[in-house]
C-alpha positions in Angstrom: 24.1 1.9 11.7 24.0 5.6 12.1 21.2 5.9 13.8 22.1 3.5 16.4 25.2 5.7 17.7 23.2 8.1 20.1 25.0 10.9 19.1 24.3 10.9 15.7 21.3 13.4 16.2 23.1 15.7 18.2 26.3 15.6 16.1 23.6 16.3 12.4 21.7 19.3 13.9 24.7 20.6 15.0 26.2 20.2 11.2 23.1 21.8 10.3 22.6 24.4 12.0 26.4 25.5 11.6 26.7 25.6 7.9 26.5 29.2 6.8 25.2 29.6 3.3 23.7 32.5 1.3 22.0 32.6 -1.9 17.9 31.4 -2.6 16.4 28.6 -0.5 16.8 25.8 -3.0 20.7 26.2 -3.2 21.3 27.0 0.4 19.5 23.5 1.0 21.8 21.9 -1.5 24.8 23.1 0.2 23.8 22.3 3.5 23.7 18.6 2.9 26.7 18.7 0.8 28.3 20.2 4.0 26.3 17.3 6.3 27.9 14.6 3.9 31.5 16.0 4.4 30.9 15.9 7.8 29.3 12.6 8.2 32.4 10.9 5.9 34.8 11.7 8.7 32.6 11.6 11.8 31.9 7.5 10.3 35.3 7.0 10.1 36.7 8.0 13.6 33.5 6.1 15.2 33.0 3.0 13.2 36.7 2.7 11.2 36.9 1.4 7.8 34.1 0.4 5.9 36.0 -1.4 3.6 38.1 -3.6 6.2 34.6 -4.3 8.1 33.4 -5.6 4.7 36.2 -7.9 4.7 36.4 -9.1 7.8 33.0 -10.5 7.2 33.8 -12.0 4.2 36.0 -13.7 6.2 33.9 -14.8 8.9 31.1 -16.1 6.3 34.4 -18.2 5.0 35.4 -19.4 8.1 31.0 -20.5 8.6 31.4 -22.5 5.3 34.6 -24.5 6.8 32.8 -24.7 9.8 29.8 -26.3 8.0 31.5 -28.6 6.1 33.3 -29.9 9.5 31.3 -30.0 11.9 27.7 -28.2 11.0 25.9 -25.0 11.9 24.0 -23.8 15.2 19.9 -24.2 14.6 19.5 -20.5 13.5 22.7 -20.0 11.4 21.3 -23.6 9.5 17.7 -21.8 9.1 19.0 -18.9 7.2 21.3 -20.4 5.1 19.0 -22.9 3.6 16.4 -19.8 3.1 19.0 -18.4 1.2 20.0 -21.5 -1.0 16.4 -21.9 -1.4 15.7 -18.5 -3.0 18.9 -18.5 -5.0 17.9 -21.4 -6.8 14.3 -20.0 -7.6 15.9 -17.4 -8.9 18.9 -18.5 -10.8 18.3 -19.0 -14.7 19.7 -21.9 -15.9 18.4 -22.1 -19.2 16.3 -19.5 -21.7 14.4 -19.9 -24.6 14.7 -16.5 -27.0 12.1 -15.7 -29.6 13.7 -17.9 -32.1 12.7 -21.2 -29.9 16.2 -21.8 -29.4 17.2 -22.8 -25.8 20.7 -20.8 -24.5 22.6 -22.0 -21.6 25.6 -20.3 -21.3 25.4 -17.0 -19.0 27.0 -14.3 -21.1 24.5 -15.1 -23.8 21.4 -15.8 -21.5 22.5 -12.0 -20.1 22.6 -10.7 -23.8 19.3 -12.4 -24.7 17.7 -10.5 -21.4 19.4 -6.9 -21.9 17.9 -7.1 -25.5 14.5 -8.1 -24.7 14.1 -5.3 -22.4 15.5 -2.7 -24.9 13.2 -3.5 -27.8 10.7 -3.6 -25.2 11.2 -0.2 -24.0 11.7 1.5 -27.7 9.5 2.0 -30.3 11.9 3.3 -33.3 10.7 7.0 -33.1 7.0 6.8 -34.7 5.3 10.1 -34.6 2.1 9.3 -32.0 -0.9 11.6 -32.3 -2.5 13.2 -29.4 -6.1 14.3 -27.7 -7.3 17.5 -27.5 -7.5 18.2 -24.0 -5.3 15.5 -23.1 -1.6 17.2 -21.8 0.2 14.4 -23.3 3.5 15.6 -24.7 5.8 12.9 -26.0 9.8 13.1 -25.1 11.4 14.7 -28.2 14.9 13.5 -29.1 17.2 16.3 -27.1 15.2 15.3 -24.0 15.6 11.3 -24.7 19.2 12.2 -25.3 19.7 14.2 -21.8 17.1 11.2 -19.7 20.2 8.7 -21.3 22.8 10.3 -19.9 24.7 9.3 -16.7 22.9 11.2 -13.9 24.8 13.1 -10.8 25.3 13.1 -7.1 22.9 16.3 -6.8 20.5 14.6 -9.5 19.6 12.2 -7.0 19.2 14.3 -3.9 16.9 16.8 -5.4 14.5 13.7 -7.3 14.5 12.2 -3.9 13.7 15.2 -2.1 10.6 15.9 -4.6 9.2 12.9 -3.9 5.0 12.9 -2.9 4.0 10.8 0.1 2.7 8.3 -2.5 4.2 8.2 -5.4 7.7 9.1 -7.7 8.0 12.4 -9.9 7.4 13.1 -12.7 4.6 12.2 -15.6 2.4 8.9 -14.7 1.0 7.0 -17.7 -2.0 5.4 -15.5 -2.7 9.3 -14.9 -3.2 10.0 -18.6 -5.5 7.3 -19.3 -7.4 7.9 -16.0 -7.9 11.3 -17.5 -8.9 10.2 -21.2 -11.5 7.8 -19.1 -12.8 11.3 -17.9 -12.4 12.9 -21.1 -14.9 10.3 -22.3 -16.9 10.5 -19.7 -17.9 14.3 -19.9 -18.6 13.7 -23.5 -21.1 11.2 -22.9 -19.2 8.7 -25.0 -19.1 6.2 -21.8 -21.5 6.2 -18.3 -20.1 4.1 -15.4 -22.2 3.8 -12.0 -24.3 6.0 -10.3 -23.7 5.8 -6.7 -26.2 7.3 -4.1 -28.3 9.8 -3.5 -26.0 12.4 -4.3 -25.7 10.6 -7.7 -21.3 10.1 -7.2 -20.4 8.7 -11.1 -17.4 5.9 -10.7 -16.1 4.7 -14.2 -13.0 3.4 -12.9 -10.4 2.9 -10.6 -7.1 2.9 -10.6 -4.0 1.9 -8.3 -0.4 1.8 -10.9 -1.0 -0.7 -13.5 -4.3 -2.2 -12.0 -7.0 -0.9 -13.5 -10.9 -1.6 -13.0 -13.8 -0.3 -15.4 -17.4 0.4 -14.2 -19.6 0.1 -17.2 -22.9 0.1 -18.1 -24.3 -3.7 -19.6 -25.3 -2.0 -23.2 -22.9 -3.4 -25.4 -22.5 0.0 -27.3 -21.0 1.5 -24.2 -18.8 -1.5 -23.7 -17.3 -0.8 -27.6 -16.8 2.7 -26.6 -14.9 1.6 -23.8 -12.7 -0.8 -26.0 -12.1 1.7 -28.5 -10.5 4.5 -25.8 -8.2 1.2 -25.1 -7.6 1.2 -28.3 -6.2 4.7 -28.8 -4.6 4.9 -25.4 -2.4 2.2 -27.2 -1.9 4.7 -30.1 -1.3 7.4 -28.3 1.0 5.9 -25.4 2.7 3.5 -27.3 1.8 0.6 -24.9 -0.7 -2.2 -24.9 -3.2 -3.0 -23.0 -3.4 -7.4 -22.5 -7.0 -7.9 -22.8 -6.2 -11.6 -22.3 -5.1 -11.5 -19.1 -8.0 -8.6 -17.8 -11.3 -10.3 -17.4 -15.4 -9.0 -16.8 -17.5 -9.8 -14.6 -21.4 -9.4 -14.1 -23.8 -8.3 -12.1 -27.3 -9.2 -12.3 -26.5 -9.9 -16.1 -27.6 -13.2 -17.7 -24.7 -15.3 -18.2 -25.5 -15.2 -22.5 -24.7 -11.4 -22.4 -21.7 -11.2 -20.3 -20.5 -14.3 -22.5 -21.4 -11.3 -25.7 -19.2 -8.6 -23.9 -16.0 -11.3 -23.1 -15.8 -12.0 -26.5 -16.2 -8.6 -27.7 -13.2 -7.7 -25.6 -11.3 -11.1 -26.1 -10.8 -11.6 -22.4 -12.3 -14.0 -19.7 -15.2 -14.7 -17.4 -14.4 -13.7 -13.7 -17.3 -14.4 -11.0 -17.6 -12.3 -6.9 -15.5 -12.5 -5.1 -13.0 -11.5 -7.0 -9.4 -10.6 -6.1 -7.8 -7.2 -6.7 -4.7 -5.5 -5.3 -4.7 -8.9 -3.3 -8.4 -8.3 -1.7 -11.4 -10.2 -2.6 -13.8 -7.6 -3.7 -17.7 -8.9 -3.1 -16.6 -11.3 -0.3 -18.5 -12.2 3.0 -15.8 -11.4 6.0 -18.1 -13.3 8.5 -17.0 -16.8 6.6 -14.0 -18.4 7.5 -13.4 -19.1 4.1 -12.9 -15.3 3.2 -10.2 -15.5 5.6 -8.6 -18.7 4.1 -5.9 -17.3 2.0 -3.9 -15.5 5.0 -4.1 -18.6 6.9 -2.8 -20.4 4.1 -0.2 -18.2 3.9 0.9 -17.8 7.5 1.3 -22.1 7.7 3.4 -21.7 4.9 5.3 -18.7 6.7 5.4 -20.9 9.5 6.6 -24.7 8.5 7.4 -27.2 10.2 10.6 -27.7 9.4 11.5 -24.1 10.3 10.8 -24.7 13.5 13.2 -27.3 13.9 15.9 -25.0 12.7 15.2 -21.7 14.6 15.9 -21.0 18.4 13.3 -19.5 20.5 14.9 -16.2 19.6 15.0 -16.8 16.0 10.7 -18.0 16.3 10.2 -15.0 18.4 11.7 -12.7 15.5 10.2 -14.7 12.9 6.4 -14.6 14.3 6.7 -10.4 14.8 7.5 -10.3 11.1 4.9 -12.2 10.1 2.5 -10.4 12.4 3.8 -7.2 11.2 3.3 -8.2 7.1 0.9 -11.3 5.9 -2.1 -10.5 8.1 -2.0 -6.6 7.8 -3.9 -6.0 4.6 -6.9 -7.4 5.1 -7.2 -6.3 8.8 -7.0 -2.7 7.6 -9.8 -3.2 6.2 -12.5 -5.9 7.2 -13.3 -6.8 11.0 -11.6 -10.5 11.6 -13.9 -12.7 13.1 -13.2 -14.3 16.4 -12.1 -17.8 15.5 -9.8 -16.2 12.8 -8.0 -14.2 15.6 -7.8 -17.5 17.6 -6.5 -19.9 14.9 -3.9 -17.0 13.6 -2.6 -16.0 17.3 -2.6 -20.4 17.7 -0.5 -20.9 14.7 1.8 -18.4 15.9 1.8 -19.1 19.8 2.5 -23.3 18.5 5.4 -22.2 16.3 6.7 -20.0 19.1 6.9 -22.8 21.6 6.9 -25.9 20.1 10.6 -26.5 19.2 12.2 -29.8 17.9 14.8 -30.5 20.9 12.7 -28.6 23.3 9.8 -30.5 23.5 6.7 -30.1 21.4 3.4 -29.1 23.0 5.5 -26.9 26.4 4.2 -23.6 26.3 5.9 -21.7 29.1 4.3 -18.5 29.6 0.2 -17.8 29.1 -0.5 -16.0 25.5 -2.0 -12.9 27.3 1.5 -12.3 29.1 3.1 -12.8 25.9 1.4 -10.6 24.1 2.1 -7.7 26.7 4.2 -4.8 25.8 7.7 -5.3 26.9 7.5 -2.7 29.7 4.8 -5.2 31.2 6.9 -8.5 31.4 5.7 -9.5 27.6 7.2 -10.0 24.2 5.0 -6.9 22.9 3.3 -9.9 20.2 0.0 -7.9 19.7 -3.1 -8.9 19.9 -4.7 -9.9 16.6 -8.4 -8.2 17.5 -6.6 -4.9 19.1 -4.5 -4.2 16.1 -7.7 -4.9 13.9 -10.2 -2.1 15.9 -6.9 0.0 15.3 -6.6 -0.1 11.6 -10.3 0.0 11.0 -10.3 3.0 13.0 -8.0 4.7 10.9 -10.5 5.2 8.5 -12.9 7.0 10.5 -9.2 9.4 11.2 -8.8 9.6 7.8 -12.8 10.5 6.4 -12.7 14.0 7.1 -9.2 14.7 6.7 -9.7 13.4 2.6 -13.8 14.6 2.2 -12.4 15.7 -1.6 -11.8 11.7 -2.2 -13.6 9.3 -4.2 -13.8 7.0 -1.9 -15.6 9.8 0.9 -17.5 11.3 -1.9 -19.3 7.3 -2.1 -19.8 6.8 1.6 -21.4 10.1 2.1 -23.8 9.5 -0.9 -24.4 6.2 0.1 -24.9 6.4 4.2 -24.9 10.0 4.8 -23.0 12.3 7.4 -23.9 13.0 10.8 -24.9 16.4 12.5 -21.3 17.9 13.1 -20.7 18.1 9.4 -17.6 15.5 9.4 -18.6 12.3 10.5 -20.3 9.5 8.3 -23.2 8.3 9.8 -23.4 4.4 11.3 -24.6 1.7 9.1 -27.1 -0.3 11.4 -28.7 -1.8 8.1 -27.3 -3.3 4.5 -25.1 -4.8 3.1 -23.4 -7.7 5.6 -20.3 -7.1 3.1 -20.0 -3.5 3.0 -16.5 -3.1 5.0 -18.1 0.4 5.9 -20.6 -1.0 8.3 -18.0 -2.7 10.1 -16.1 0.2 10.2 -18.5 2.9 10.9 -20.0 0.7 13.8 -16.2 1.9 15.6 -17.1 5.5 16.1 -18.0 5.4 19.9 -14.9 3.5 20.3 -12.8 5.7 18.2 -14.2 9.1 19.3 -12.5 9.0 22.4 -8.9 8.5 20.9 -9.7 11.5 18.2 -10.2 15.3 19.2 -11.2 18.2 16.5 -9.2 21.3 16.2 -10.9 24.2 14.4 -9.0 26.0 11.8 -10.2 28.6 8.8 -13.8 27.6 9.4 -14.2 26.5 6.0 -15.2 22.7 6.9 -17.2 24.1 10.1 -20.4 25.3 10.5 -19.8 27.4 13.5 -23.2 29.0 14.2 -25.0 25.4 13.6 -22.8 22.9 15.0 -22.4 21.9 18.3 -18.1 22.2 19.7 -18.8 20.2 22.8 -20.9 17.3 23.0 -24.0 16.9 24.9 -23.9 21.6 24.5 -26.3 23.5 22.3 -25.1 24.6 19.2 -24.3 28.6 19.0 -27.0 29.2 16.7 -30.0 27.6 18.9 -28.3 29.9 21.9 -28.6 33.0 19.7 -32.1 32.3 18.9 -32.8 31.5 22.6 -31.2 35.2 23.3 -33.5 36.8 20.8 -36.4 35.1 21.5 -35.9 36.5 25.4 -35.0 39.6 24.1 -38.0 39.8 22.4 -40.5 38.5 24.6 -39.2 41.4 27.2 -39.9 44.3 24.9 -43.1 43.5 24.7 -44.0 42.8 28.6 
């Protein structure tokens, strides 16, 4: 709401840069926004009024919609939104729980009890002493510092936790973290050996993203009962528990007898490629339409029939941009969409766009390319499903040298190699059909003329041997030419 007065911006910097404050940096900060928040209390009231009588007045009007409803019905859109929200209310709503007991509660006040002390014993342990690792920082909360985490937090509390936060994740201590570093622990002791990886011989033993956790193991199954035991005193040592039954192995290029062996050593179950994680199917073949079957599954649900029949060509518009913007987006940042994907996605969208239930069915009005024009143009800026793909797989040729320290660099440049410049991976003309890289790396001519280089310490450079403009001899082979003329003079 702020943001959309434009003199906001100008009325904030001026807050800013008006608040005189000494002391250190980190309290001058602190007073600056208390100062901006003083400010910004009265400046919302004498442009947008009362708050609390806008709230009102829309309780109000959302009365006067029911009456409405129940008199004479709701427009198209307004009839949409209310049965989405009906819908998900009543997924939600809990109208009966069974407790640990077996016994089945109905009443709310003691199906909220039941909850609020299900997720307390979860979260307690009743103070057992945990041991710890030797070179493992892992420092349990003592009671003072349980006592002071309990209590209620301030105004000033927040702003500082939010102001620490990293681009990725929240502060503070990260449990995935410690057992991410016992894996390592493990690993430097020779206790465990994951995958060797190129020639450059990169060592993966596991990855990590929150709570989902993959482990690269060797098939010996001595190595798989180290690997079970570390679970084992993560558990100890954390306090948590890992649910083997719902993790599950997979093989490959193991008989089926021995991965059988390592399941029921761990007590989990038998997965198979391609197999989904962090909603991607790992060991998948992007060429088949059936790789690409679960976003079209899930855009024709987005995108019902029925909905349709409810919306205005407004409300389908809206409705198609968020779907655009959300469903299709994780897998095109990272595997090329096929041709016939981008044409039955853009169809299902461009049919649910124009085919309305007192419209006419089957009238499209204006040709797909004009739609999906940027505003400025004459379109409704609906992008196109192959453009935003090149763009997100190009990212990743953005992102290689900026994060050469990464894992996930470290592989590719053991696996395919880096070009001449230093930076660049080279392109994968051969391999593996399902290696996402060799879609990716197949962009650079594309890319390259979107990206420019800009040198800084020189410590990711080689200045003498590589070459600053393209199609020029490097600085080195021009100082050798200078020498070998220098040279050849002296002695004529």
């Amino acid at each position: 709401m702020w943001l959309e007065n434009r003199a906001f911006k100008a009325f904030f910097k001026e807050w800013w840069e008006n608040a005189r404050v000494h002391g250190w940096e980190g309290f001058k900060f602190m007073r600056r926004l208390r100062g901006v928040k003083e400010n910004l209390k009265i400046w919302k009231r004498e442009v947008f009024g009362d708050t609390g009588e806008m709230k009102a007045e829309l309780v109000r009007e959302i009365g006067e919609l029911d009456v409405k409803e129940a008199r004479e019905g709701l427009s198209q859109t307004l009839r949409f939104y209310r049965r989405v929200a009906l819908g998900k209310r009543k997924k939600s709503f809990i109208k009966n729980l069974e407790v640990a007991s077996g016994e089945v509660v109905c009443k709310e006040e003691l199906i909220v009890k039941e909850i609020f002390n299900s997720y307390s014993n979860l979260y307690s342990d009743g103070g057992v002493d945990r041991p710890g690792i030797k070179g493992i920082n892992w420092v349990p909360v003592d009671l003072a510092s349980a006592s002071w985490l309990e209590r209620l937090f301030d105004e000033d509390e927040v702003r500082q936790a939010v102001f620490e936060y990293e681009r990725d994740k929240a502060p503070g201590p990260d449990v995935a973290d410690v057992l991410g570093r016992i894996i390592d622990l493990a690993k430097d002791k020779g206790v465990i050996e994951g995958f060797v990886v190129g020639r450059d011989g990169i060592v993966a033993t596991h990855l990590q993203f929150a709570d989902d956790t993959i482990f690269l193991s060797l098939k010996e199954e001595s190595k798989v009962g180290s690997l079970l035991k570390i679970l084992r005193i993560f558990e100890i040592v954390s306090g948590l528990k890992v649910n083997l039954s719902k993790s599950s192995v997979v093989g490959i290029n193991l008989a089926d007898s021995h991965v059988h062996r390592v399941a029921a050593m761990l007590g989990c179950s038998i997965d198979s490629f391609p197999l989904k994680y962090l909603g991607l199917p790992l060991g998948g073949d992007p060429r088949l339409v059936s790789f690409w079957e679960l976003v079209l599954v899930k855009i024709r649900k987005r995108l019902e029939g029925w909905k349709r029949a409810l919306l205005s060509k407004g409300g389908r518009y809206t409705l198609v941009q968020s779907i655009l913007g959300s469903v299709p987006i994780y897998f095109l940042s990272l595997f090329k969409v096929p041709v016939s994907i981008a044409r039955k996605i853009e169809k299902l969208m461009r049919d649910f766009l124009w085919e309305g239930c007192e419209e006419g069915k089957g009238v499209h009005l204006v040709r797909w390319e004009t739609v999906s024009l940027s505003r400025a143009k004459g379109g409704l800026a609906i992008e196109n499903i192959v453009a935003r793909n090149i763009a997100f797989l190009g990212k990743w040729l953005w992102r290689f040298p900026l994060e050469s320290e990464s894992l996930w660099c470290s592989v590719i440049k053991s696996k395919y190699g880096v070009q001449s410049n230093g930076r660049d991976s080279n392109v994968v003309n051969r391999g593996n059909c399902r290696s996402p890289w060799k879609s990716i790396s197949r962009l650079y001519p594309l890319v390259s003329n979107f990206l420019s280089f800009k040198v800084g310490n020189g410590k990711s450079y080689l200045f003498l041997g590589g070459c600053l403009v393209e199609g020029y001899v490097c600085l080195m082979e021009l100082f050798l030419f200078f020498i070998g003329w220098f040279v050849l003079g002296m002695f004529q």
